[in-house]
Wavefront OBJ file of the C-alpha trace (Angstrom):
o trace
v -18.849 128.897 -33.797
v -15.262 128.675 -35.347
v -13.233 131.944 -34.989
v -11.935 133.431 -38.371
v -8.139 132.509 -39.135
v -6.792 135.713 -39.604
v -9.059 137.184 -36.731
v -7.453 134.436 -34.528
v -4.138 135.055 -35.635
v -4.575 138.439 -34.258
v -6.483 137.332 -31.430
v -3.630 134.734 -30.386
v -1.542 138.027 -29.631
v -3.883 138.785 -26.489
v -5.713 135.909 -25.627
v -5.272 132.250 -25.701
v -7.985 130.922 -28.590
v -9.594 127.839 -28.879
v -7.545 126.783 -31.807
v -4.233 127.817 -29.984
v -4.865 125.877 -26.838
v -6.463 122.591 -28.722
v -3.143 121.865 -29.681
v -1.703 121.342 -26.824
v -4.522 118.155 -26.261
v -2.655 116.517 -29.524
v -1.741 112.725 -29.078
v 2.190 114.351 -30.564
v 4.496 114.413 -27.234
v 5.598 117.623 -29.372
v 2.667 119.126 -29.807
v 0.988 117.851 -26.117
v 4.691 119.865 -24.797
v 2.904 123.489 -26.311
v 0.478 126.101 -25.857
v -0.093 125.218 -22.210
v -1.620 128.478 -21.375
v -5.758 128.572 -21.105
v -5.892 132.692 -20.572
v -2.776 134.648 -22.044
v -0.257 133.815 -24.663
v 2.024 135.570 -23.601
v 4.211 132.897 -21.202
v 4.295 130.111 -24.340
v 6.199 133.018 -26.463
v 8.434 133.690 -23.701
v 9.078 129.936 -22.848
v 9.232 128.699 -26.299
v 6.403 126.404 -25.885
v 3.994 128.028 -28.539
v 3.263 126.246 -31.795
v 0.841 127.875 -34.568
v -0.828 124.947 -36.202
v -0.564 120.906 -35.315
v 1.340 119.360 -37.941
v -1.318 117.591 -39.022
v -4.034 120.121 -39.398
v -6.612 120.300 -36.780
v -9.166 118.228 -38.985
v -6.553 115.156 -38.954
v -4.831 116.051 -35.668
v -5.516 112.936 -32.844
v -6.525 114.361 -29.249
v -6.468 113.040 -26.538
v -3.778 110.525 -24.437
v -4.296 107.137 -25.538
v -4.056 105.398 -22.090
v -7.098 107.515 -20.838
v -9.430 107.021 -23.913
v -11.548 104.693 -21.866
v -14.615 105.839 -20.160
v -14.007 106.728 -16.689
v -16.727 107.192 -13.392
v -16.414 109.347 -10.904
v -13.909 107.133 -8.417
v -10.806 106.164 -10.843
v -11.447 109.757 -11.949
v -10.676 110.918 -8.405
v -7.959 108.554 -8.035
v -5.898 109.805 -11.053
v -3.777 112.000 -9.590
v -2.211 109.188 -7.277
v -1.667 106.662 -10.142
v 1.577 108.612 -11.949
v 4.628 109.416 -10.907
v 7.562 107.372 -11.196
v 7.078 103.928 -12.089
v 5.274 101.191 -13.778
v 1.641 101.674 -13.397
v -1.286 100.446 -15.765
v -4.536 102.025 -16.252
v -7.023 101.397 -18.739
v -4.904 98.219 -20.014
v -2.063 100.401 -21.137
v 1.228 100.428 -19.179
v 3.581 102.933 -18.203
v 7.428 102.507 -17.883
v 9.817 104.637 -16.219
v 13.154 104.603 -18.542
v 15.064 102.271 -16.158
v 12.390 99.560 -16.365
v 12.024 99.625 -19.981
v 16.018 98.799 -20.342
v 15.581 96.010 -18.056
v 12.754 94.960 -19.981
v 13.940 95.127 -23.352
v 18.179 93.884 -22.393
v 17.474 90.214 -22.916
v 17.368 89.621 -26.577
v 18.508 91.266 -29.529
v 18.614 94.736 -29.442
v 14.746 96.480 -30.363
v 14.357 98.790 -33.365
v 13.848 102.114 -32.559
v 11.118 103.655 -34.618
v 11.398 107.680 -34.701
v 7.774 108.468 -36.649
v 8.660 112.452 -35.967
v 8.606 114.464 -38.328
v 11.929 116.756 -38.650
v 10.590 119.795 -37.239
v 9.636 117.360 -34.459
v 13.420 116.503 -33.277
v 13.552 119.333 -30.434
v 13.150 119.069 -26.767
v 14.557 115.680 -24.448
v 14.523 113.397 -26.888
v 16.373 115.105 -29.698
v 17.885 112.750 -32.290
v 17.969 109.164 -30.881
v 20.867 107.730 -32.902
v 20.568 104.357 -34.438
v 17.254 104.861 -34.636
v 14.918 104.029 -37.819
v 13.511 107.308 -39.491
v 10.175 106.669 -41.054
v 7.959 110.106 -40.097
v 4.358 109.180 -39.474
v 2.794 110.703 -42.924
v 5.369 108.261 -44.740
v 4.703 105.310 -42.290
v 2.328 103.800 -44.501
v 4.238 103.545 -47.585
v 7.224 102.363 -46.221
v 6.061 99.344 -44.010
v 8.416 97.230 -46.446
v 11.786 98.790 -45.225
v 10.467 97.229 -41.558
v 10.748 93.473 -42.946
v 14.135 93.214 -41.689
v 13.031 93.723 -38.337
v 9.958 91.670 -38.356
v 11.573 89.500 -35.448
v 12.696 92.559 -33.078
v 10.842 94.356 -30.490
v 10.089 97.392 -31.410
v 9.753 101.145 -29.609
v 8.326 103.653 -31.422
v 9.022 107.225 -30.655
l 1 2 3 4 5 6 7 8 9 10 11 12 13 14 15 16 17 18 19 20 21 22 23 24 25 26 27 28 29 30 31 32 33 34 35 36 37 38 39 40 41 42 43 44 45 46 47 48 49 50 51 52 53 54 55 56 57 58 59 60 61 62 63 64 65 66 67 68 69 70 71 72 73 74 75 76 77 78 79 80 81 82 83 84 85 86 87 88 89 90 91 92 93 94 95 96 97 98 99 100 101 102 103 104 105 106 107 108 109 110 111 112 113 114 115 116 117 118 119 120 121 122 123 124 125 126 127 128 129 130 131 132 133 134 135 136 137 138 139 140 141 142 143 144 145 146 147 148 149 150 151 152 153 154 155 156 157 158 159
């Protein structure tokens, strides 16, 4: 049963909702970094980590982190909280790097392309801004594939 929006809206004022707290399972580092609280509201208005909507909708927004889409049993379920931390780990065939060994990993070569797919509202937090960085925000992504051509033989990172 789907709460009401404006009943939630008041709601979100007392009690974390459903709708409040799903965005915080987005697959947006953004939206993933809000609404962390599962009983009051209160400490993601006073720490600046609330966010109404996904910017996406919730009908289009992605959930979940990619690396840990896979089916998992009970043992490599247990063992999760020993796999992160600092480093390069992989699980699930995705692979982690800490910021040091992504440099050393991308030096040799020409320089990669930074691809920033944030949308505006979306340049807060640790990353910021990354300058010389290629600004195509996700929505636009698919219309704009052409501008990319120049970089066809670069790495590229996308943020």
């Amino acid at each position: 049963m789907q709460i009401r929006e404006h009943v939630d809206r008041w709601l979100r004022w007392l009690i974390v909702t459903p709708d409040m707290h799903r965005v915080h399972h987005s697959t947006r580092v953004v939206e993933t970094n809000s609404n962390f609280g599962f009983s009051v509201p209160w400490w993601d208005r006073l720490f600046g980590t609330y966010r109404a909507a996904p910017a996406l909708g919730h009908v289009r927004m992605e959930i979940g982190l990619r690396e840990y889409r896979r089916p998992l049993g009970l043992a490599p379920l247990l063992m999760l909280p020993f796999q992160g931390g600092g480093g390069a780990y992989t699980f699930g065939g995705a692979r982690t790097l800490s910021p040091e060994e992504l440099s050393a990993e991308l030096s040799p070569g020409p320089p990669p392309l930074v691809l920033d797919v944030r949308n505006a509202d979306e340049f807060v937090g640790d990353l910021g801004h990354i300058d010389g960085a290629v600004l195509i925000p996700l929505a636009e992504l698919g219309k704009r594939l052409d501008e990319l051509d120049a970089y066809r033989k670069r790495r590229i990172v996308t943020v």
